[in-house]
C-alpha positions in Angstrom: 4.1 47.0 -53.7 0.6 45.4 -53.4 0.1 44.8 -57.0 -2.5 42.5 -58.3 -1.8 39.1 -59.9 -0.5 39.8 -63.2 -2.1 36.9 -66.1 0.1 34.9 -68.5 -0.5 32.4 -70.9 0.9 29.0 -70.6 1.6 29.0 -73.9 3.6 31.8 -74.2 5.4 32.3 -70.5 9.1 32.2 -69.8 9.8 29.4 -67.5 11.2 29.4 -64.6 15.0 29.6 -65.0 14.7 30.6 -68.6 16.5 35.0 -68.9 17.2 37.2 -66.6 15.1 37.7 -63.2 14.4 41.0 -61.9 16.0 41.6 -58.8 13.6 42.6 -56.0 12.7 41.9 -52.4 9.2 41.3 -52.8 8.4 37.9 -54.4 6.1 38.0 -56.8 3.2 36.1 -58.3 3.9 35.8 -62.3 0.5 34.6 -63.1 -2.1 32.0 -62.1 -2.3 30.2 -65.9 -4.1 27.2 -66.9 -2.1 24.5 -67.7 -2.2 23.1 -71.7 -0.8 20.1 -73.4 1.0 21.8 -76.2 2.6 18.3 -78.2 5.1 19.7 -79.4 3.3 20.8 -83.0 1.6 24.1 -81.5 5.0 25.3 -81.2 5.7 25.6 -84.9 5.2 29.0 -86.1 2.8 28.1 -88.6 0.8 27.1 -85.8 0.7 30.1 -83.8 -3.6 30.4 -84.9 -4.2 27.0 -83.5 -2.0 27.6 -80.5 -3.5 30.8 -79.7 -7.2 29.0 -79.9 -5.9 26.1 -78.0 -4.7 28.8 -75.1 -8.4 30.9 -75.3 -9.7 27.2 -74.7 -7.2 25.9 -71.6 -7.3 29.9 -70.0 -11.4 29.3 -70.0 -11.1 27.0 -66.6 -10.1 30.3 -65.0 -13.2 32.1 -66.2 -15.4 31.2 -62.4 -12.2 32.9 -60.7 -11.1 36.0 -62.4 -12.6 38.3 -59.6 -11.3 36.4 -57.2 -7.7 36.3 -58.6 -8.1 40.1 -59.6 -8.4 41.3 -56.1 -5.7 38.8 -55.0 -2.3 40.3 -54.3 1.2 39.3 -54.2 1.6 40.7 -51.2 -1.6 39.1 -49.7 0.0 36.0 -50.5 3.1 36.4 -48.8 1.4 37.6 -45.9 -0.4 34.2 -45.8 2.5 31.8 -47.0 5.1 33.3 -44.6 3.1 32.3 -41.2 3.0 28.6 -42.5 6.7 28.1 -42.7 6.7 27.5 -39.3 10.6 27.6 -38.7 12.5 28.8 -35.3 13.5 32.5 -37.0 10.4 34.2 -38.2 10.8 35.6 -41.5 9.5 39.3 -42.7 9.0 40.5 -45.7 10.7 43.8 -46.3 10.6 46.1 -49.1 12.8 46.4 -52.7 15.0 49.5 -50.7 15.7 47.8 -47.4 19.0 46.8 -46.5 20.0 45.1 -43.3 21.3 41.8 -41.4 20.6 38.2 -42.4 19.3 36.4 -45.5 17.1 37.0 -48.8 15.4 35.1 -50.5 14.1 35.8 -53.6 11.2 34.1 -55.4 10.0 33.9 -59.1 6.7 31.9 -58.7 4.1 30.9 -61.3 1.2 29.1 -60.6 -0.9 26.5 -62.6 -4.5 24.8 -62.4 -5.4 22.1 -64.0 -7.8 21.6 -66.9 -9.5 19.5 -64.7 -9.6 21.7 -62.0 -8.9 19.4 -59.6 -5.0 20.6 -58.8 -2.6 23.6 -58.4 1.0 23.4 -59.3 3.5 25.6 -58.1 6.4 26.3 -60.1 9.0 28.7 -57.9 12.6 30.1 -59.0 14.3 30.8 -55.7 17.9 32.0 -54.4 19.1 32.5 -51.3 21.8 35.2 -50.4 23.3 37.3 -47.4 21.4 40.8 -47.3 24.9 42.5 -47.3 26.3 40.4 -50.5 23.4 40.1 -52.9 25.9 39.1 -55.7 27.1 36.1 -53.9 24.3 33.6 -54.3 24.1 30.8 -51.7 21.3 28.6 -53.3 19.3 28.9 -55.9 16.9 26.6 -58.0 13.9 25.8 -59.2 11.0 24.2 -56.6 7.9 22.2 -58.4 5.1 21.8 -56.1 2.2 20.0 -57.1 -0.8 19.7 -54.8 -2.9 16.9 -53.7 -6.2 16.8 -55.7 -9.3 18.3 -55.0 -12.5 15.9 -54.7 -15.8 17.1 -55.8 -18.7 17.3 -58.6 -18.6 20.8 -59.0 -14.9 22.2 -58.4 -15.5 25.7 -59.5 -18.0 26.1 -56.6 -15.5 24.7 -54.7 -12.3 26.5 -55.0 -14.2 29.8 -55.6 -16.2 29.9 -52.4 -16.3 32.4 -49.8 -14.2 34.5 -52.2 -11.8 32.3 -53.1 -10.8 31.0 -49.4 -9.7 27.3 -50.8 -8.1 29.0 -54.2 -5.6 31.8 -51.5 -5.3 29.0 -48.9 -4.0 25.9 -51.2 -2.1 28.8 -53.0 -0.4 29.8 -49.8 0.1 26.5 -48.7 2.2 25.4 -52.1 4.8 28.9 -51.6 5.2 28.2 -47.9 6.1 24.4 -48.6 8.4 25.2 -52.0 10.0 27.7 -49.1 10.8 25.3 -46.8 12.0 23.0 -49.2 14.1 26.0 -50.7 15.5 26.8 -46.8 16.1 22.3 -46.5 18.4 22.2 -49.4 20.3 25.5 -48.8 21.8 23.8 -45.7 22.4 19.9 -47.3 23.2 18.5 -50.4 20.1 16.3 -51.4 22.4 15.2 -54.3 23.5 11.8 -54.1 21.0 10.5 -51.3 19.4 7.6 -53.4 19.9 6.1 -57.0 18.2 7.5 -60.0 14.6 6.1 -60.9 11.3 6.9 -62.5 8.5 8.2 -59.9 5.1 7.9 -61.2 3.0 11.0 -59.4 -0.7 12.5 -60.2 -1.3 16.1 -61.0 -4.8 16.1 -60.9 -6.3 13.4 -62.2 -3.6 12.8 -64.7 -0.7 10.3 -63.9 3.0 12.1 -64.7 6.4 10.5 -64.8 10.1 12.0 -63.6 13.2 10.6 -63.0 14.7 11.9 -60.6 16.5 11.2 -56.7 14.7 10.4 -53.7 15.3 13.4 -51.3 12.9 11.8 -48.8 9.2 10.7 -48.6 6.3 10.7 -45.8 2.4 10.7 -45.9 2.1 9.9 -49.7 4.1 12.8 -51.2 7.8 12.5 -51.9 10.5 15.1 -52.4 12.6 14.1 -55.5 15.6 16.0 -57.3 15.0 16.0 -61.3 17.9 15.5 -63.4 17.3 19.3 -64.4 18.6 19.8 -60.7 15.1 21.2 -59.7 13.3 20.0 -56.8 10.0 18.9 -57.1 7.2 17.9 -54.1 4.1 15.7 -55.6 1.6 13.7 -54.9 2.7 9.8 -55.5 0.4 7.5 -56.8 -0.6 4.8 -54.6 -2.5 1.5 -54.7 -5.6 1.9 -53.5 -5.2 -0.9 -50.0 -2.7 2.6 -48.8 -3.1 3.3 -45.2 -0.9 6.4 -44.0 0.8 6.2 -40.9 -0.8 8.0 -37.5 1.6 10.5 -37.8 0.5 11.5 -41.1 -3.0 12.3 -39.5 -2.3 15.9 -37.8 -3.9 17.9 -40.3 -0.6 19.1 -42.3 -1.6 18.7 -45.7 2.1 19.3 -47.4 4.8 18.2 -44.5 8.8 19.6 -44.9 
């Protein structure tokens, strides 16, 4: 089950949400893709030669990484992301045939950087259900993560370093906190917890808007429910005199 990353194009991917999901107890890394503005024209048909160009051009920001992300397994990053969820019952991860007590969760996530390189954005369809009634779905929904940016002059150095220890680590870090997030909601109902309104956020250097609820909010990030139902974790953006609380100095770079 320690298959490598498979690569899809932005472009081109099924979403999150969109068709059917395999069923399987290993989550699984759909790709590592570089995110491209598509405005809306690409989309035509008879634009399918510019779209594809415009794709060779946004996929080239994963060029100083594709050893890295060749040798770097889904199950690698389980084995990384699971450790950080740091909740009371430990979770394991078992494989496709196994059968026993207690809860699965199953997770369909695909993973974004930046044309700036200065961000990863997580994008994970998740459901939660008991192992011995996997037709009965607890929870399930969509989880955006998008991570704080990266500062630097040269990024690629950065995130491809000691074999890609930032690129695994901020990787691991965004599936462990769209987990928690996933294991939060199964056990409320975030629905209904503030009025509708327009957060401004920053993925990467870029500025992005959603309207959406406030779940809750702490060390410059908010949680926020879309009006798609998903729920998204990002980066607000913040005038500049911002001075985060002590608690927010402990090291935890994406706190539940």
């Amino acid at each position: 089950m320690a298959r490598n990353i498979r690569w899809l194009h932005a472009s081109t991917q099924r979403r999150p949400g969109q068709g059917r999901h395999r069923r399987t107890r290993y989550p699984r890394i759909l790709g590592l893709v570089a995110a491209v503005a598509t405005h809306g024209a690409i989309v035509e048909t008879s634009k399918n030669k510019e779209k594809t160009r415009l794709q060779e051009e946004a996929d080239r920001v994963l060029d100083p990484y594709k050893e890295v992300l060749a040798a770097f397994s889904y199950r690698e990053l389980m084995e990384r992301g699971l450790p950080l969820l740091n909740i009371a019952s430990a979770p394991a991860l078992i494989a496709a045939t196994d059968v026993g007590d207690g809860w699965i969760v199953e997770s369909f996530p695909v993973f974004v950087m930046t044309q700036d390189r200065s961000a990863l954005v997580l994008e994970n369809a998740l459901s939660i259900y008991a192992a011995k009634t996997p037709t009965v779905v607890r929870y399930r929904n969509i989880v955006k993560v998008v991570s704080n940016a990266q500062e630097g002059e040269d990024l690629p150095a950065l995130w491809g370093a000691a074999e890609g220890k930032l690129l695994k680590e901020e990787s691991a870090l965004l599936f462990a906190h769209s987990l928690r997030l996933l294991l939060q909601a199964a056990g409320i109902a975030p629905s209904g917890v503030s009025a509708e309104r327009t957060f401004r956020y920053s993925e990467g250097k870029e500025q992005r808007m959603e309207r959406a609820q406030l779940v809750r909010e702490s060390c410059g990030r908010a949680v926020i429910k879309t009006l798609r139902g998903w729920l998204m974790s990002v980066p607000l953006r913040l005038p500049a005199e911002y001075s985060p609380p002590p608690e927010c100095n402990n090291g935890e770079r994406y706190p539940a």
